[in-house]
N, C-alpha and C positions, 0 to 999 in steps of 0.2 A: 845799517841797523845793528845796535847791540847784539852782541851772539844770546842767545836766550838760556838762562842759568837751567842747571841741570834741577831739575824739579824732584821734591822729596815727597811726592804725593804716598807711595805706600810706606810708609812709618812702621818700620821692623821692629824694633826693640821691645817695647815694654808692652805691646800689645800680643806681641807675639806667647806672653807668659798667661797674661790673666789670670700702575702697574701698571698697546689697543691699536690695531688699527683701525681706521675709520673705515666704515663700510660705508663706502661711497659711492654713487654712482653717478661719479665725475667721469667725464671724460677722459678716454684713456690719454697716451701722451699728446698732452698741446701742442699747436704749433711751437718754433721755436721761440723762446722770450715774450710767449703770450700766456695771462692769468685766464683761466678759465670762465667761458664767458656767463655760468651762473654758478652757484654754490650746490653742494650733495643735495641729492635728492635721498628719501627715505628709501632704504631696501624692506623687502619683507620679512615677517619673524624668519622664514625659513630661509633667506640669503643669509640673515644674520647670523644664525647659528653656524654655516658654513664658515665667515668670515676667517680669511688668515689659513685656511684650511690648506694642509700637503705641503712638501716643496714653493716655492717662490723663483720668479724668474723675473724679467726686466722686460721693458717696452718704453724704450727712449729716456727721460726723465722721470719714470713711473716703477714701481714695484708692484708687482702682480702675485696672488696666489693663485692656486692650481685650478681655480676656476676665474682665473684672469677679471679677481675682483681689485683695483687698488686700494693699495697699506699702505701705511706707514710704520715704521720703526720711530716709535716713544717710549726708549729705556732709560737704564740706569745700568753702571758698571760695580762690580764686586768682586773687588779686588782679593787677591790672599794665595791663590795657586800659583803664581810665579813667585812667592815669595819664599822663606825656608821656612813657612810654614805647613806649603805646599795645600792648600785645602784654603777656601775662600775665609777671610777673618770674619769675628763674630762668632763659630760656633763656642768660641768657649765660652758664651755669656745665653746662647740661645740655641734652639732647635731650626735647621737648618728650613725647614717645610715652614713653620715659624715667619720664618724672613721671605721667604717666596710670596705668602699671602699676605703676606702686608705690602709689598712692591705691589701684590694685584690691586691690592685695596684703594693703594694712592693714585691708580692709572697709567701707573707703567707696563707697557705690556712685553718687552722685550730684556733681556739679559745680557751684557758685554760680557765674560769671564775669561779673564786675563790669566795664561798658564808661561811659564816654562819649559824648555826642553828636559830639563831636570825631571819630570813625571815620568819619565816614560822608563827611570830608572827605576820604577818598585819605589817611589818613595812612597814612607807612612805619612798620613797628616800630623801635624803637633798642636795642642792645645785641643782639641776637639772634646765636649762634655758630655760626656753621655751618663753623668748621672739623673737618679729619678726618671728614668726611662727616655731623657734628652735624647732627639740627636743615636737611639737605640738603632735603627739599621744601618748606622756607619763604623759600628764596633768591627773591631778588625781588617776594615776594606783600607786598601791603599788609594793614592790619589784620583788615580784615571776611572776605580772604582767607586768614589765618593763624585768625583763628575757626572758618571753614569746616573747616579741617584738625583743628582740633582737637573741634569738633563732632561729625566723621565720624571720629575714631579711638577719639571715648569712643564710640560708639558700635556699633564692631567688639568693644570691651573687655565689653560689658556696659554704660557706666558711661553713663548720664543726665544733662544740661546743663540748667540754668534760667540766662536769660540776667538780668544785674539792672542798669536803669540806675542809676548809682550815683551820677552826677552828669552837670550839664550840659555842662559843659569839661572840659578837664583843668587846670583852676586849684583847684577844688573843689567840696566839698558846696553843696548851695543848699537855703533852709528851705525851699520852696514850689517846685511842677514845673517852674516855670519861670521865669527870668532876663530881664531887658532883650536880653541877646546872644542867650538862646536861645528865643524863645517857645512858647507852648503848642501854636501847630500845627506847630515844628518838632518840642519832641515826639512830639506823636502821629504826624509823619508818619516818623518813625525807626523808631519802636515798630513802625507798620506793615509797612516795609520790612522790621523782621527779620523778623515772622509768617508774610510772603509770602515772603521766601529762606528760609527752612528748612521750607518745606511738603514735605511727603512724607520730611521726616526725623525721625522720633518719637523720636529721642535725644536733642533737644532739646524737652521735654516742656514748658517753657510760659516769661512773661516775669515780672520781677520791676519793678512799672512804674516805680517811682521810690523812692528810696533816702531813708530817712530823715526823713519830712516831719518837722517841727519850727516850735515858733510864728514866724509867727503863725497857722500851718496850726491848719486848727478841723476840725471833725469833726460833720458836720450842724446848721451855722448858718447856712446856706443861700446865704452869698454867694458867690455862682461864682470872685471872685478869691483866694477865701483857702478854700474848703472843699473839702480835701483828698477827702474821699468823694464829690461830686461828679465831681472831676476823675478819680477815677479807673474812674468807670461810665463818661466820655466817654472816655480813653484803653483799657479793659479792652472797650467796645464794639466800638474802631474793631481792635484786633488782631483778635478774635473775627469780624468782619467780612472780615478779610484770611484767619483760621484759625483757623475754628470747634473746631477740636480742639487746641486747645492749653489751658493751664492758665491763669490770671488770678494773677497772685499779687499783695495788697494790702496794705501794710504799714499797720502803725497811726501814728498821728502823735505829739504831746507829751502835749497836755494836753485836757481833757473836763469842765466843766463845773468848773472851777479846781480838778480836780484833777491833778498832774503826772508824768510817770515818763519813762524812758526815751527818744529821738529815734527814732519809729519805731514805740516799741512800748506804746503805750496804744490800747485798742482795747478800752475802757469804754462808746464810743458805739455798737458796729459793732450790738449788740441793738436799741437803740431806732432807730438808723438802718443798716439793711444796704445792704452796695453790693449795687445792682443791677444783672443784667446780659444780655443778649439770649440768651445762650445760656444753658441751665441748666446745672448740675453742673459749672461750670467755676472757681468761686471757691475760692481758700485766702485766709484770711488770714495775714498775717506777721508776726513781730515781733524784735525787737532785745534783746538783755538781759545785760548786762557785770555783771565784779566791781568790785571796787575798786581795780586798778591803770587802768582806765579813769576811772574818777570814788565818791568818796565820796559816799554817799545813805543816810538815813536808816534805811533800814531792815534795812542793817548796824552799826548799833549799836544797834539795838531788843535790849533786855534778852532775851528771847526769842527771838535769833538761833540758827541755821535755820531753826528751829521756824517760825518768823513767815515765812518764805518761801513756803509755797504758799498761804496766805492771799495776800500779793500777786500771787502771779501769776495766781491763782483772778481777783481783783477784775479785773485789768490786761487779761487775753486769756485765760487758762484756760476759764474760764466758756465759752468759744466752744465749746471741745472738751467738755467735762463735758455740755454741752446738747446736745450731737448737734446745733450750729446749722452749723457748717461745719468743716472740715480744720484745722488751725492747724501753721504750719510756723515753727521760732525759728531765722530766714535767720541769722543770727549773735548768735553768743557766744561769747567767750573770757575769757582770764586770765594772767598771767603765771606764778599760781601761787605768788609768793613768798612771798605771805601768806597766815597760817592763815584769815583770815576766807576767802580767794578759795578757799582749799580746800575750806572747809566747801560755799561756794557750789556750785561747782563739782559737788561731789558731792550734793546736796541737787536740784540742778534736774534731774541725770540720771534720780534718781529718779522727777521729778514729770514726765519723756516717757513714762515707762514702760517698765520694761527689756523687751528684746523675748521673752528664755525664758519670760518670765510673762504677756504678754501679746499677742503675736506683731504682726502690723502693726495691730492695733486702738490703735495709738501715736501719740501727737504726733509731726512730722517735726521734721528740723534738718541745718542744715548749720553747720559749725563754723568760726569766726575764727582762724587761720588756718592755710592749706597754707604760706606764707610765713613765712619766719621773720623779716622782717624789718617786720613790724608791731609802730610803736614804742611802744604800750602793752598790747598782747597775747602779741607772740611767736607763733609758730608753732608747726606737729605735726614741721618741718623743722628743723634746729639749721642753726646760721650758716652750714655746710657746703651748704647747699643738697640736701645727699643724705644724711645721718645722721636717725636719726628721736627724736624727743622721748619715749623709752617712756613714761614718767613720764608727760607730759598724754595723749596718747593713749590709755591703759591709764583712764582715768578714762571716756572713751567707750566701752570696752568693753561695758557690757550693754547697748548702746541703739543697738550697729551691728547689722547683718542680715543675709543672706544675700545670696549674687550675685542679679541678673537674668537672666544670659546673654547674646549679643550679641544687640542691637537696634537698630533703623534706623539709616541714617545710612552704612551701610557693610557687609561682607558679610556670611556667613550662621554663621561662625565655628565654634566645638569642638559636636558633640554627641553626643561617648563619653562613656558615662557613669564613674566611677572604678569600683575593684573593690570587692567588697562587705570591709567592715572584721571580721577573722578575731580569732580569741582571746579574747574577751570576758569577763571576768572580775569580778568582784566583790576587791576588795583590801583591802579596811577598811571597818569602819562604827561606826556609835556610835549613841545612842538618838535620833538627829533628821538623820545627815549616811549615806549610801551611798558609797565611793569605788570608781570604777570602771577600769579601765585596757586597752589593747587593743594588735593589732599593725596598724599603718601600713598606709592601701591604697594603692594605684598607680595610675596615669591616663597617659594618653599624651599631658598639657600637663604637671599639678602639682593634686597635691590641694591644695585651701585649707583644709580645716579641716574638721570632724564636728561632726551636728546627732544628741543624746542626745535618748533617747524612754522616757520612763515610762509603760510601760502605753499604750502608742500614741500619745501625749502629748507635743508637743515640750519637753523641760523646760530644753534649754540649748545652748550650741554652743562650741566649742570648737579652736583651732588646734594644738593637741596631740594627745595618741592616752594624755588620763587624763582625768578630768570627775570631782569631788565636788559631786553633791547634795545640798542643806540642805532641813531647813525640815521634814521628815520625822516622820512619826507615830513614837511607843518603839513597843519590840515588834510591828514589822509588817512584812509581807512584800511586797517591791516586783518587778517585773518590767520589763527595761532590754532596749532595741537600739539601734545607733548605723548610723547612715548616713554615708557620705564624701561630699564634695561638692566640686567644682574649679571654677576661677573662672569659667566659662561657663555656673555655676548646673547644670549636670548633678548628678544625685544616684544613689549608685548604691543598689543594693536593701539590705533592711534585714541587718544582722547575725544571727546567731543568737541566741535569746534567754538572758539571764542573772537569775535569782533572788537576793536578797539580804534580810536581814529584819535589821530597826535591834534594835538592843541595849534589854532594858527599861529603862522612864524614871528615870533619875540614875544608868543605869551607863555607860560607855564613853565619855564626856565630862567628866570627872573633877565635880570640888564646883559644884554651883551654873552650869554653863554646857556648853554646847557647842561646836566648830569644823569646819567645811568649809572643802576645800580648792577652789580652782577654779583652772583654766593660764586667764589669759585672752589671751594670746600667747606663742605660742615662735618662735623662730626658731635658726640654725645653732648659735649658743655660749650663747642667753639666755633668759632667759623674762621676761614678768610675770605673776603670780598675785594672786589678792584671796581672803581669809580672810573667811566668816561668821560670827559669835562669837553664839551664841542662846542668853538666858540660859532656866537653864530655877528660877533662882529670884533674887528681884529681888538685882540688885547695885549696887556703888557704885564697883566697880574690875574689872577682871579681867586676866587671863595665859595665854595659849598659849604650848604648848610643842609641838618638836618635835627630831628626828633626821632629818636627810638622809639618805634611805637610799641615794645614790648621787652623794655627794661634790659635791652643789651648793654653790656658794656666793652669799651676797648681797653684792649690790652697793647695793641702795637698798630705801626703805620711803617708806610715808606713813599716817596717821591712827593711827601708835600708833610707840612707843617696840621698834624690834627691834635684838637684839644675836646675833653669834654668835659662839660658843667649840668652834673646832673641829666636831665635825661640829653638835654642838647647838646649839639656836636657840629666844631668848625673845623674847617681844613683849606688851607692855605698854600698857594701855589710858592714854589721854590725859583731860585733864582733862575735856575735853567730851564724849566717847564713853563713859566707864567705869558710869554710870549706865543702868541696863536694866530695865525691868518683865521681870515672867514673860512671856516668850513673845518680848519685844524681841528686837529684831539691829542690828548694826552690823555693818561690814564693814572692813579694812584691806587695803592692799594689798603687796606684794612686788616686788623685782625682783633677778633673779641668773643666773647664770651655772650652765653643764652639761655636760658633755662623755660621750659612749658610752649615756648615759639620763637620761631624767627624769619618776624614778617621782616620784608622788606622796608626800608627807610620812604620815606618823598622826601627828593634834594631841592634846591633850592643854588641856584647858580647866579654870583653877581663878579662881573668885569671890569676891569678899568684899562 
């Protein structure tokens, strides 16, 4: 395999001047390489508000909070404190609390923040704005001080922090934990320091011990100066020793027995050698896994592309989670997205975390590359503006974010009213395999964030709007829906009244050969994005939706199929790689457009060939 180029994701130079886990009540860990055999069930307002609540601990394939409810980790990473910036990038364009609630806004609930050993020297932050009252309680404060603050206000938000060294200096990456300049006991005595400063604040749920091993790091070849799994029982001991209740996170290294992948993320060895560690139930493993605007690798141009990807990531680290052997968390991934291969990527690994409507936190975690847009082979969830949002990659993480936590450690005791229950429930459309649903907006005295839909008691999906189509549906059957409101402090208010709805017999109401759902997977004031399920219900080799806005939306963007609009109507066209479908197949496309006074839902129209 190509060795994988050295990746320029934090972009020093010219920048440097200038939001959930699911409360679920899934099964704790499966057996081993078994899906859960129903989807979340509804907790109650008052589980919900707990959600994510104290320290975090492990149970097989499973992350647990301190009332042994399963989460998940759905972040984003923000970058800046391992740099010579030393303080996360962006404050010089924004106020730091700023950028925390709008990660909440979007559904990420957790925080990567990548440091250097460099902090622990008194360094100042550089670029930081603190005029107009910007960014005002960071005047003065040194690095590990401006941590602290942001520590303690993801923390009031709901939002969860894993700390990750990411490097030794602020010069760069190093294969191996440690450096001539920085040795292995200044390591672990860093690591330490932070386990003991944030004791008694579980909003910073555990560390990320070292960023990237890469050759000549091995992985249970027993020499202590180069075997990465070693070193990291001795550094994941000595935190655990500082604070027993924090999380371990161990990232995978290169290569395994000559075979190679990813800087970080092979973790081929972790079965036949596991890290071990003093404390139980405190391991995750980690791993790394870019497209090809990061590095060209083999196994995108394997003839069998996507298709051939969860075989790799099965072989690579999957296997971890499939076996119920431990947690597995993919600290980063990104893409620029410019290419179709990065697309396919893209959307093919979301799959293999498992989207959270279908299997609620019984999921792989991940935190995404990056909140920053100015990572120079990934790009950002940010556009160059440092406060506009990327709908388009963002919208691609949509089924595999989660629900709030609520506030936890770190800071104070925050919202816990719950919203009003959501009124008007309705049944709007259906066809012989999709329900569309639609309702009227509840209220809250912060802000609703968004509605968790319940089939039959059943979480089947969630949504930022106040419409939700269900796919995947029996013909001719009768289903029974309620929707719940939920605001970013994870309150949930009680359920809706119930609504009946019964799918169309099978090959009517989805025109020749297929079917289509609709689903909002974000709305906001002027826009939406949406993603389309096309389920063939006889094999094809191409297909077409259609629709009519029935309230003067308009598109602005698309991805994974060919859409055009003429006036109010609207076609979309399968792609060369997607148009082939078995009976029972799906793919999904996505949308993005604009709304003004409503934004009802479409009726599709499905034809095959």
């Amino acid at each position: 395999m190509p060795h994988p180029v050295r990746r320029l994701r934090e972009a020093l130079t010219a920048v440097a001047l200038a939001s959930t886990a699911l409360i679920a009540t899934v099964p704790a860990a499966q057996a081993a390489g078994t899906a859960p055999a129903t989807t979340a069930t509804a907790a109650t307002t008052a589980d919900a508000t707990a959600a994510g609540s104290g320290y975090w601990h492990t149970s097989g394939r499973q992350l647990l909070d301190e009332s042994n409810r399963p989460v998940r980790i759905a972040g984003i990473n923000w970058f800046g404190f391992e740099t010579a910036n030393y303080v996360p990038h962006g404050l010089w364009s924004r106020d730091y609390k700023s950028m925390i609630d709008q990660m909440k806004s979007l559904g990420y609930n957790t925080i990567r923040l990548p440091y250097s050993d460099d902090i622990f020297k008194g360094t100042s932050p550089v670029s930081v704005n603190t005029s107009g009252g910007m960014n005002a309680d960071l005047q003065g404060l040194n690095s590990l001080q401006v941590m602290d603050k942001i520590v303690d206000y993801a923390g009031t938000t709901g939002l969860k922090v894993i700390l990750d060294r990411h490097r030794p200096d602020s010069a760069g990456q190093s294969a191996l934990w440690y450096t001539a300049a920085v040795p292995e006991t200044t390591w672990i005595n860093d690591l330490t320091a932070l386990a003991t400063r944030y004791t008694g604040k579980p909003a910073m749920i555990g560390i990320d011990l070292h960023n990237e091993p890469h050759d000549p790091a091995c992985w249970g070849c027993g020499d202590t100066t180069v075997d990465w799994r070693l070193a990291a029982e001795r550094a994941g001991n000595a935190v655990l020793a500082a604070n027993p209740k924090l999380l371990v996170f161990v990232e995978g290294n290169q290569s395994f027995n000559g075979s190679s992948y990813w800087w970080g993320g092979n973790l081929q060895g972790a079965g036949q050698y596991p890290v071990r560690l003093n404390v139980p139930n405190r391991l995750v493993y980690s791993v790394h896994d870019y497209a090809t605007s990061v590095a060209q690798q083999t196994w995108f141009s394997d003839p069998s592309f996507p298709a051939n990807m969860p075989g790799v990531w099965d072989k690579n680290w999957g296997y971890l989670f499939n076996q119920n052997i431990a947690p597995v968390w993919v600290g980063e991934f990104g893409t620029t997205l410019q290419s179709t291969v990065d697309q396919k990527w893209l959307k093919a690994l979301v799959q293999y975390l498992r989207p959270t409507a279908q299997y609620g936190a019984d999921s792989m975690s991940w935190t995404f590359w990056s909140w920053n847009p100015n990572s120079g082979d990934t790009g950002g969830i940010l556009n160059d503006d440092w406060t506009t949002v990327n709908t388009t990659k963002d919208a691609y993480l949509a089924d595999v974010k989660a629900p709030g936590f609520g506030a936890a450690g770190g800071g104070g005791g925050g919202d816990a009213q719950a919203p009003s229950t959501p009124a008007g429930l309705a049944a709007t459309g259906s066809t012989a395999a999709t329900v569309s649903l639609a309702w009227t907006a509840a209220t809250d005295n912060v802000a609703v964030t968004g509605y968790d839909v319940y089939r039959g008691g059943a979480l089947v999906g969630t949504t930022a709007g106040t419409s939700y189509t269900d796919t995947g549906l029996a013909a001719a059957t009768a289903y029974s829906y309620t929707v719940r409101a939920r605001d970013a402090a994870g309150n949930v208010s009680a359920a809706s009244a119930a609504v009946s709805a019964t799918t169309a017999g099978g090959g009517s109401g989805g025109g020749a050969g297929c079917t289509a759902g609709w689903h909002v997977d974000n709305q906001w004031s002027t826009g939406f994005t949406a993603t389309v399920t096309v389920t063939a219900t006889a094999a094809t080799k191409s297909w077409q939706v259609g629709w009519t806005w029935p309230s003067g939306q308009q598109l602005t963007g698309s991805w994974n199929a060919t859409v055009q609009q003429s006036g109010a109507a609207v076609t979309a066209a399968s792609l060369a790689y997607n148009g082939t479908l078995a009976v029972g197949g799906s793919t999904t496309f996505g949308v993005q457009g604009t709304w003004s006074g409503g934004n009802t839902a479409p009726t599709l129209s499905c034809t095959a060939s």
